[in-house]
Structures are given as structure tokens and as C-alpha cells.
N, C-alpha and C positions, 0 to 999 in steps of 0.2 A: 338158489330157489329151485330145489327138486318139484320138477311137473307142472313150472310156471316158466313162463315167456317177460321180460320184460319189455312194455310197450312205450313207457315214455316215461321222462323223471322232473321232478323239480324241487328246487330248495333254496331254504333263507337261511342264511343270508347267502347268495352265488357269488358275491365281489363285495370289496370295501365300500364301494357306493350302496351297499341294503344296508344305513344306519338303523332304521325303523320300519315296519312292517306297514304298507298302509290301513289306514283305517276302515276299518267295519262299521258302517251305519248298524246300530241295533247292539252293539257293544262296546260293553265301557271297562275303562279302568287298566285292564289288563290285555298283555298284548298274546294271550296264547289263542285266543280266536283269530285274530289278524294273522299271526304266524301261519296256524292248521289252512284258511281261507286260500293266504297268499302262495305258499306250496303248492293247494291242489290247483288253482288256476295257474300257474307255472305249469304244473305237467300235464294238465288236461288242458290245455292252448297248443303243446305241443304234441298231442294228441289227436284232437279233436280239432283246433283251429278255436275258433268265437262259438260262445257258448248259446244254444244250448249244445249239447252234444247230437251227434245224430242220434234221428229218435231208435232206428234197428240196436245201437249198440245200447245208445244208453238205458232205454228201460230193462235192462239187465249187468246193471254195471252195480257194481256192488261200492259204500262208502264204508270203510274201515278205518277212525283215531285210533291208534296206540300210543301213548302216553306213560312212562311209569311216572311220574308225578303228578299228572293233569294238570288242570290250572288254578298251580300254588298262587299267584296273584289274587285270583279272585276267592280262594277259598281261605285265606288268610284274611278277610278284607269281611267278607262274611262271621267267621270266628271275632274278629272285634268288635262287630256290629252289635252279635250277639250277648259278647260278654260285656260290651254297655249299654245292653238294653236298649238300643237304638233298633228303630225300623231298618228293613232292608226293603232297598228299591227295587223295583219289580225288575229291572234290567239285570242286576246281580242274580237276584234269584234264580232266571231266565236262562242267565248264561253259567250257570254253576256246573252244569253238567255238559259232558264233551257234545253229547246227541244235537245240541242246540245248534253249536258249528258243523257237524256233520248234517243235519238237515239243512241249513243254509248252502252248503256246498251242491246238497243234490238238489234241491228245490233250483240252484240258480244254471244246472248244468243240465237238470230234467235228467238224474239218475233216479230210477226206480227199482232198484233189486236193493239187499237187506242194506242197514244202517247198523253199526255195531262198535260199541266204544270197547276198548280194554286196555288195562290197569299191570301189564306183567311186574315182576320183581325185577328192578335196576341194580346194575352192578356201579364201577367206576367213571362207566362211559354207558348212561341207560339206553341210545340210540340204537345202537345193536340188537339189544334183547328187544328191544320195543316193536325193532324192525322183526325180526326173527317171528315174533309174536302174530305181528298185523300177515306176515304172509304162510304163516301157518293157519289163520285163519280163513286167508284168501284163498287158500288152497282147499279147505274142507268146504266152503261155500259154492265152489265150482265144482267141485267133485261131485258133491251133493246133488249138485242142478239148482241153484238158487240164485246160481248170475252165471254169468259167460268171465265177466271181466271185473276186476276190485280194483279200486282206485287204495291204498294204502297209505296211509298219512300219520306218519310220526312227529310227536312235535312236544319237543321238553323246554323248559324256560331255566335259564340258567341261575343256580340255585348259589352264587357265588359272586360280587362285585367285580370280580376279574372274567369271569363267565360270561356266555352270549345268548339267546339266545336261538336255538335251529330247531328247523323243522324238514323234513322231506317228503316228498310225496312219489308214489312210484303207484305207474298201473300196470298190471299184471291178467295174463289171461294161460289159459292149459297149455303147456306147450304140446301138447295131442292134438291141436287146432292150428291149420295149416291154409293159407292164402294162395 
């Protein structure tokens, strides 16, 4: 992480006891919201302590998903809806786009610096490039002046019966900023 500091991390599953992510009030179906949710409060607990975050940090903390898949779950679920002509419910809808779980994440931590989902190209292992991705971003966002600190959160759902799956979550601030 050229020009970034790592401040705190977390991730699903951490041990054979993370069978399932907990649940998300306000999200259904699919578990890549519960994943991206339960990452960031993993690392922003060890962070920050019990949310909300302090208000000096957080109103500049930046909330970054990186995903090269997003959430196949629900966008597959949506495509069948479609193709039989069935309604979709408002909570699919709702949650079809990552920003949904990223807002949820800073409305509940009280982050107010930018919200920003992306999609990079996956290789064999997409968690890498995903990650590579969210902190390339975290890095022009603080350059910039538009947070001090990005919370980055990767999170692929395993695309495979033998597959798991993970997410992580890492916050980041300039390493040019000294305590």
C-alpha cells in the first residue's frame, strides 16, 4: 500500500466457527450484504471501539466496496424475476446495487466522506485485484482531500459449490499523517 498506513482489518469468515454471516435487517436473499456489513464492523470495532465512530474521524472517513462480481446472488434472482415476468420486491431492488450496503455501513458508523462502489476485472483469485483496486482508490480520495481515512471492503461470494464465501475489510489512512 504505497502512501497508505494500515489502521485496522477484518474479515469473513476469521475461523471455522463464521458458518454464516449474520443477518442484515433490510436485506434479503443473499448473503453479499451481510458479508461487506460484517467485515466493516470487524474492523471498524477494532478501530473505532462501538459504533458510531468518533465524530473528528469519522465525518471524513471514506466507505469504499470493491467487488469484481458484486452481488451475483441477488442479481441472478433479479434476472429470473425478470425473465418470468414476475414483480421484483422492493428489497431486491433496493439492494441490487453495492451503495445500498455501503450506505448502511456509514449511516451506522456515522462515516461521512465519499461512498464509492467498483467493479475491477477478476483474475483466478478476484480478492487481490479487488483489493489492489479499493486501495488505489483510497489513496486518490486522500490525496485528493476528500477523507483523511477509507475504510475498504472487499467482498466476492463464492462462485463455486466447493467455494466460500470472503470478504475483508481494511482502513487505511496517508502514511504522511503521524500521531
Amino acid at each position: 500500500m504505497p502512501g497508505l498506513v494500515e489502521l485496522a482489518r477484518g474479515s469473513w469468515p476469521e475461523s471455522p466457527a463464521d458458518a454464516e454471516p449474520p443477518q442484515l435487517a433490510g436485506f434479503v436473499l443473499s448473503s453479499f450484504s451481510p458479508l461487506v456489513a460484517e467485515a466493516a464492523r470487524r474492523c471498524l470495532t477494532a478501530a473505532y471501539g462501538q459504533p458510531p465512530a468518533d465524530p473528528a474521524r469519522g465525518a471524513r472517513t471514506a466507505v469504499i466496496i470493491s467487488s469484481c462480481s458484486g452481488d451475483a446472488t441477488t442479481a441472478a434472482a433479479v434476472a429470473r424475476a425478470v425473465a418470468a415476468g414476475q414483480r421484483l420486491g422492493p428489497l431486491l431492488f433496493f439492494q441490487a446495487v453495492p451503495n445500498a450496503v455501503a450506505g448502511y455501513v456509514a449511516a451506522r458508523w456515522e462515516l461521512g466522506g465519499p461512498v464509492v462502489s467498483l467493479s475491477p476485472d477478476g483474475g483466478a483469485d478476484p480478492v487481490p485485484e479487488s483489493l489492489a483496486e479499493g486501495l488505489s482508490a483510497a489513496s486518490l480520495l486522500i490525496r485528493d482531500g476528500d477523507a483523511d481515512e477509507a475504510l475498504v471492503i472487499v467482498a466476492e461470494q463464492a462462485t463455486d459449490d466447493g467455494g466460500r464465501d470472503r470478504a475483508l475489510a481494511v482502513l487505511v489512512r496517508s502514511s504522511d499523517i503521524t500521531e
